[in-house]
One Martini backbone bead per residue (centre of mass of N, CA, C, O) as a GRO file, in nm:
protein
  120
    1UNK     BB    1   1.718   2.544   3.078
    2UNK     BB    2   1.659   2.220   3.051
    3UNK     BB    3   1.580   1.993   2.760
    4UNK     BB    4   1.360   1.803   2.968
    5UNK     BB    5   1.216   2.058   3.128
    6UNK     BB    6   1.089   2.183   2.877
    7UNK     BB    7   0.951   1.892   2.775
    8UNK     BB    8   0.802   1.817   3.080
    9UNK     BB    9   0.507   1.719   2.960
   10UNK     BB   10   0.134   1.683   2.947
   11UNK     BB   11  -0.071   1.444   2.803
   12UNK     BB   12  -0.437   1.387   2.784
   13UNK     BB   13  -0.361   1.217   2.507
   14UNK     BB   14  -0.512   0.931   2.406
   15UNK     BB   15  -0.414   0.711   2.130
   16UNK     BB   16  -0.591   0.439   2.238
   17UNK     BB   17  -0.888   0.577   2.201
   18UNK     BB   18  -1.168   0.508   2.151
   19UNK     BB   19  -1.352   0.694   1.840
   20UNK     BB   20  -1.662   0.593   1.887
   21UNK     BB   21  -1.754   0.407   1.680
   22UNK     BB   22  -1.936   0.215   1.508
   23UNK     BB   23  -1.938  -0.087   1.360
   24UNK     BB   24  -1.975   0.009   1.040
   25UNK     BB   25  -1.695   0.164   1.088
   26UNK     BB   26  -1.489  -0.007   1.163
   27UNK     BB   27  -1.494  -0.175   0.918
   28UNK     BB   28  -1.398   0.035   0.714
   29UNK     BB   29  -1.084   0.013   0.815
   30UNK     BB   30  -1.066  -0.214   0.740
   31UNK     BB   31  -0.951  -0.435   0.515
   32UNK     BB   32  -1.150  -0.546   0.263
   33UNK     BB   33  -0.942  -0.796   0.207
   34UNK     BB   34  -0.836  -1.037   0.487
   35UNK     BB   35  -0.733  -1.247   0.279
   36UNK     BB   36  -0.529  -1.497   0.264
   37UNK     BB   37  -0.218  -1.445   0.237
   38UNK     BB   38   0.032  -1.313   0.401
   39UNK     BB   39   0.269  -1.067   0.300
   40UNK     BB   40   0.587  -0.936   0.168
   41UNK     BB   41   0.662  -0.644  -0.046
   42UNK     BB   42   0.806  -0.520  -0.313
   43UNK     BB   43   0.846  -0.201  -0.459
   44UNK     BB   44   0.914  -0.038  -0.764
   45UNK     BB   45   1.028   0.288  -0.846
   46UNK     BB   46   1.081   0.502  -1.143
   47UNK     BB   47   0.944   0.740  -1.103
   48UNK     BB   48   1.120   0.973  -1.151
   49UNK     BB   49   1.339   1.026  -0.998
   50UNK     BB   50   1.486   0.767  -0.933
   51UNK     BB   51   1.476   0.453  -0.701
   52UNK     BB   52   1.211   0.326  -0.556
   53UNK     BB   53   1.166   0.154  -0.222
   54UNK     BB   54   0.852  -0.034  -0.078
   55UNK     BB   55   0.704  -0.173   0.204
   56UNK     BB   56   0.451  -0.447   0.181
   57UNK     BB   57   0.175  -0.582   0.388
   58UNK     BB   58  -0.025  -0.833   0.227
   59UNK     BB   59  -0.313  -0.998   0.056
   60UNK     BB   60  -0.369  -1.261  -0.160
   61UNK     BB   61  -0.675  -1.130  -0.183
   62UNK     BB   62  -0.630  -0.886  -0.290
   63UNK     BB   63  -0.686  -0.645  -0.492
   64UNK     BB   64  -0.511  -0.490  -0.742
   65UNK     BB   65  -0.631  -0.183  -0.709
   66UNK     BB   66  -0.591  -0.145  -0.381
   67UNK     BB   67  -0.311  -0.183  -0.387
   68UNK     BB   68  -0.272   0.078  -0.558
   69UNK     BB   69  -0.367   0.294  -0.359
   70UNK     BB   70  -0.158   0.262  -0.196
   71UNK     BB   71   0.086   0.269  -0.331
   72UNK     BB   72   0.054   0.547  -0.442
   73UNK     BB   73   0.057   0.684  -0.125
   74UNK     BB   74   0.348   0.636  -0.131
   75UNK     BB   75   0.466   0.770  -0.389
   76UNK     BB   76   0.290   1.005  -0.474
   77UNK     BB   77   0.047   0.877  -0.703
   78UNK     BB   78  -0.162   0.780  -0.900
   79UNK     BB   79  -0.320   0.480  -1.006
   80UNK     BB   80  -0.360   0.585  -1.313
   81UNK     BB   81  -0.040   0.601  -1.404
   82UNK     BB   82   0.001   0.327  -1.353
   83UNK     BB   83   0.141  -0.037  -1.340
   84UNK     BB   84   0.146  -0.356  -1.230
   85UNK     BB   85   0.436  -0.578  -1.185
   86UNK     BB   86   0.476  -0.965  -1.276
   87UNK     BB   87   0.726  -1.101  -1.434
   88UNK     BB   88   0.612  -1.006  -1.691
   89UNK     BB   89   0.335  -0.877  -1.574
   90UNK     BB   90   0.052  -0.736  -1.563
   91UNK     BB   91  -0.187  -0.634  -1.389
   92UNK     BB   92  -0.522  -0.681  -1.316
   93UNK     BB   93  -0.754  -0.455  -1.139
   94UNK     BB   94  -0.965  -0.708  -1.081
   95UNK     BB   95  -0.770  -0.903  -0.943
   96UNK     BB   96  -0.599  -1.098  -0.733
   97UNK     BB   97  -0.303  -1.145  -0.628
   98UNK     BB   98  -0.324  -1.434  -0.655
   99UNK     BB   99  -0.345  -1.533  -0.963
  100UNK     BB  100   0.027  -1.448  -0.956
  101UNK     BB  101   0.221  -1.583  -0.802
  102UNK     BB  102   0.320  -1.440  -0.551
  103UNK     BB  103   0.577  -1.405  -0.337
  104UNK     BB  104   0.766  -1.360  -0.043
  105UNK     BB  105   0.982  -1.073  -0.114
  106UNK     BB  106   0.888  -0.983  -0.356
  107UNK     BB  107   0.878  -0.781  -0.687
  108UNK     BB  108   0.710  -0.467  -0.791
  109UNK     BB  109   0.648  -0.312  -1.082
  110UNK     BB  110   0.633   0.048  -1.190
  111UNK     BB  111   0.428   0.141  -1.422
  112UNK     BB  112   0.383   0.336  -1.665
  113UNK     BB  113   0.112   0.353  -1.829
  114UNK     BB  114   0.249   0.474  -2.141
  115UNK     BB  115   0.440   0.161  -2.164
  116UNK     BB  116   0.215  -0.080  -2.082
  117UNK     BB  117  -0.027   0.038  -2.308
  118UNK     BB  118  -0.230   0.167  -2.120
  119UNK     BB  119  -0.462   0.388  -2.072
  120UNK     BB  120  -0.602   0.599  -1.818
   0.00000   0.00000   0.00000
């Protein structure tokens, strides 16, 4: 059997079907906060073994908190064991990230909470 043929089914799957939602199902999908300007961030992570870095793009209006917690799920990590850095600034998970002066293309590093001086 040839290995086109092998694999050459059909899939009743419609990926782009819509999931039945009502609108205030739909609303809680969307981002909670796509206020602010779109930018694009390098995280860069130390903890655990090697230095891993990963690109993700959010808006200057998004909480630091919420933030935080897709970057955990991105390095699968607690959001309560790190702290976001930028330059040497620690961020504060209640402020937007517009607060703290970031632009598009910048590095923001995961420290780990006991180093941050502050605990989980």
């Amino acid at each position: 059997m040839d290995f086109d043929e092998e694999y050459d089914e059909d899939f009743d799957e419609d990926l782009d079907e819509d999931l039945n939602l009502d609108e205030s199902e739909k609303l809680k999908i969307k981002s909670p906060n796509d206020t602010g300007k779109k930018i694009a961030l390098y995280f860069i992570s130390t903890i655990g073994p090697g230095e891993k870095k990963q690109k993700l793009v959010v808006y200057t209006g998004n909480i630091v908190g919420q933030i935080k917690e897709t970057v955990g799920n991105l390095f699968a990590l607690n959001p309560s064991d790190f702290h976001l850095s930028h330059g040497g600034i620690t961020l504060d998970e209640n402020n937007p990230l517009s607060e703290y002066n970031v632009k598009d293309g910048d590095d923001l590093l995961l420290i780990p909470a006991s180093i941050a001086g502050k605990s989980p």
